[in-house]
Structure formats: structure tokens, C-alpha cells
N, C-alpha and C positions, 0 to 999 in steps of 0.2 A: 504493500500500500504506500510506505513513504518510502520505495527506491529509489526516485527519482528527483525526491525532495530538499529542499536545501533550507538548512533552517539556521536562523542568524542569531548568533550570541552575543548581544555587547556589552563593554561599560565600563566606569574606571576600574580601576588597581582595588585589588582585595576585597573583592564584591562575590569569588568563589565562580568566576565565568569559567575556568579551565577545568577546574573538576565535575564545575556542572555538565559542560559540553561532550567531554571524555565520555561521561557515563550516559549521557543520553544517545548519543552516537551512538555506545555498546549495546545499548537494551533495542534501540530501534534497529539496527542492523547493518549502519551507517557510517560513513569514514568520516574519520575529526581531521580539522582545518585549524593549529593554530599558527593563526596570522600575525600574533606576535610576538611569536618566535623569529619568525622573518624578520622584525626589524631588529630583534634581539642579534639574533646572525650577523647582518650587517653591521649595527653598532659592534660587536666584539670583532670583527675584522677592520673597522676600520680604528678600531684604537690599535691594533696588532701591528697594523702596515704605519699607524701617526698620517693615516688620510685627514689633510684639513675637510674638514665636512660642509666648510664654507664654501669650498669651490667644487661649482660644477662637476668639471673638466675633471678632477681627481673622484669625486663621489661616479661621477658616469665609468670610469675607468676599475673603479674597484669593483661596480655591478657587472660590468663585463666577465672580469674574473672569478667571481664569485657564484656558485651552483650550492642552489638550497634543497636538500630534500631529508624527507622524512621515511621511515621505516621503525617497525616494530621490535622486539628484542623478542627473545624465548619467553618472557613471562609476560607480552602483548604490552612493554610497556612502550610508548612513543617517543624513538630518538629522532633529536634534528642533529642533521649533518653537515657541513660544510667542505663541500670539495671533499668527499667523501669519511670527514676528522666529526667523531661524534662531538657534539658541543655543549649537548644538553644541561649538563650541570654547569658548564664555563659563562653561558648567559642569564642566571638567575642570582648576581650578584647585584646590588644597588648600586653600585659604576655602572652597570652596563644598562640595568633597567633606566638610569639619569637620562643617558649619551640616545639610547632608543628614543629616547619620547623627544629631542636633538631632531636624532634623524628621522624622526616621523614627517615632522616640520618642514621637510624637504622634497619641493616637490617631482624632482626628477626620481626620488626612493618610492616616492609613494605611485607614479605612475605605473616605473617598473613594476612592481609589488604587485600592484594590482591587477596586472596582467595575465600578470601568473598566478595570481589567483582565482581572477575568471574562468582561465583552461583547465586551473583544475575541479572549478565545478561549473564546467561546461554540460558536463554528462549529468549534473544533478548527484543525489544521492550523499547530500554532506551537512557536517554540521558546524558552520563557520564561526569562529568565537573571536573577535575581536576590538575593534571600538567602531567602525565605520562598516563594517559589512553587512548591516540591513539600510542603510542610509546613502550608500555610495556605490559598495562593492557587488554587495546585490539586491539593489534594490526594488527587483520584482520576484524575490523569494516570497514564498506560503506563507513562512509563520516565522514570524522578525520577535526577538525580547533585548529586554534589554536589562540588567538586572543591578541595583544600588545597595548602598547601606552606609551605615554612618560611620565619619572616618575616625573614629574611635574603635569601633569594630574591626576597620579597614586593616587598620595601624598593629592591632593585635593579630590577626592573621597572618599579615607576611611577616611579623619577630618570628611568628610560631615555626611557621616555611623555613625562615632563616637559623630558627634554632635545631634544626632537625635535621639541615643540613652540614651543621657542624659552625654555621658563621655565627659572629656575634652582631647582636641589634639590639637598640636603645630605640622605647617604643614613640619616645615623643621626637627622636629623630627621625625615625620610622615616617609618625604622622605626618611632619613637618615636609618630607619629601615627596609622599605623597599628596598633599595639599596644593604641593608647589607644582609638580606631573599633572593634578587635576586642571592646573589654571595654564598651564601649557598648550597640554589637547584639546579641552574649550576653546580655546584662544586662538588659535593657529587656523592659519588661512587658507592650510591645504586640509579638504577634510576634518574639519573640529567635531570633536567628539559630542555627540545628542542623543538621545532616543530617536527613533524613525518614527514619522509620523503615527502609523499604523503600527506598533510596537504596543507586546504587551510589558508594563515593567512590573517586576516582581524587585521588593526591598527583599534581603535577604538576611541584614541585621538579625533580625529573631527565628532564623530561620538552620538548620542545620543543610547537610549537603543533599542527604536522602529525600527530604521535604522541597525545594527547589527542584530537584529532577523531576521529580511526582508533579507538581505544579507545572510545569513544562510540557511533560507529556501526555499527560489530565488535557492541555489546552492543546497541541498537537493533532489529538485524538479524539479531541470534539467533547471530549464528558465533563 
């Protein structure tokens, strides 16, 4: 029923869009799309190479060289790759999430980006989670959300992310960084981040993981 279907996940930082989308993707039968890993990708290549991100001419240079894909491991978890170098854990650092939401900003990344992510749900059959992909990327998907919560909430979330994976995180820097990424991708003239007009939003504050998938797919599925 939904194989064809593309369904759009967005919203700021620590709102639970990657876990949400992961798992709804699984249950529906569905390949996951995250798109901001993409930018993630680039920003840690371009801190690697010392690309000024200010110029064109070097950001179009380093997109040429650079090949993003994604593939699963033995336990179906989802790596991004880079010129075929797993990166996954190297781009979930707060350097690189800063430099991302940088190069979001930039509109020959976001072009590229979006290219490629049209072809890859050109055939339908996905479940896209990022900040502009029921607004932009695909904007004549089914069933667009978009999903919030308070950045207190927000702030407590990625210390937790960050403590698990061994970093350290101080939550009101934490906040503070995110407060400051929220007023970026609002703000920014390529693509700012909104809900889609037709978007359903789900706050997800009081909300665990299991209870946003359900609500998702509750609305999906018509019940």
C-alpha cells in the first residue's frame, strides 16, 4: 500500500526526527533518507580538506569529489559513507553539526543535495527526514510532519546522544547551540526551515519514541 510512498520528516535538532523516521520506515517496509547526514558529510570533508566554504569555486570542487552513500551493516544499522570511508560516528560531533547548518546556508550544497535526493526518491517508496523535505525537496509527497519540542527537552536529548557516545556535553551549552542552529535555518535564505503548509506537527516534548511512531503511522494509515 505505501510502496510507493514518500513520506517527509522534519524539524529542528533534538525533536527525535531520526529515530522517528528509522523506525517508521522499518514497520512500513520503507527505505530511510537521512538528508542530514548529507550535509553532515560535507561539512566533515570540508573541515578535513580546510575548504573555505565561503567560496564557491572550492565548495563546487569539493562536491565534485565527494560521493555520499549509504548502506546497512549486519545488524540493519545505517552507515553513511564517504568515498566509500564509513563516517557515521565522525559526523555526530557538535563541530561538525555547527559547520553543517554553515553549509546548509549555501546555496550551490543545497542545490547539489537536492538533486540527489530527488533521484533517490524518484521511484517513491521513502521516508525522508530532514528540515526542508516536505517544503522544498518534496513537496508533493502524501503525508509531510513535521515534529517540535521544547529546547529544554531538545538540549537534554543530544547531552544524552553525546553521552553514550562517549563525548562530553554541558546541557546549557548544549541549549545554547542549538538555539543558535534554530535561528540559522529559520533565517537563511536558501531553504529556511518551517513546517509545510499541509504538515501534520506532532510536539514531541511529552512524548517518548514508541508514541510519535504510532502517531505517525495512526495518521499514515488513515485511523
Amino acid at each position: 500500500m505505501f510502496e510507493k510512498a514518500i513520506i517527509t520528516i522534519d524539524g529542528p535538532s533534538g525533536v527525535g526526527k531520526s529515530t522517528a523516521a528509522k523506525s517508521v520506515a522499518e514497520k512500513l517496509g520503507l527505505s530511510y533518507l537521512d538528508t542530514g547526514a548529507m550535509y553532515r558529510a560535507i561539512a566533515l570533508q570540508a573541515k578535513r580538506e580546510g575548504v573555505n566554504i565561503d567560496l564557491a569555486n572550492e565548495l563546487e570542487s569539493l562536491l565534485d569529489r565527494t560521493e555520499i552513500t549509504f548502506r546497512r551493516d549486519q545488524n540493519h544499522v545505517l552507515l553513511v559513507l564517504v568515498n566509500n570511508e564509513d563516517i557515521t560516528d565522525k559526523i555526530r560531533s557538535p563541530e561538525i553539526s555547527r559547520l553543517s547548518s554553515d553549509i546548509a546556508t549555501k546555496g550551490i550544497v543545497r542545490t547539489r543535495l537536492i538533486e540527489i535526493q530527488r533521484n533517490i526518491g524518484q521511484q517513491g517508496g521513502i521516508v525522508a527526514e530532514g528540515r526542508d523535505m516536505g517544503t522544498y525537496v518534496f513537496p508533493d509527497a502524501k503525508y509531510k510532519f513535521y515534529l517540535d519540542a521544547d529546547l529544554e527537552m531538545r538540549a537534554q536529548r543530544r547531552c544524552n546522544q553525546l553521552h553514550e557516545s562517549g563525548s562530553d556535553a554541558n546541557m546549557d551549552d548544549i541549549g545554547k547551540q542549538i538555539a543558535a542552529r534554530d535561528k540559522q535555518d529559520m533565517e537563511r535564505s536558501e531553504s529556511p526551515l518551517h513546517p509545510a503548509r499541509n504538515a501534520v506537527i506532532i510536539n514531541t516534548t511529552h512524548l517518548n519514541a514508541d508514541e510519535v511512531v504510532l502517531k505517525i503511522i495512526k495518521e499514515v494509515q488513515g485511523l
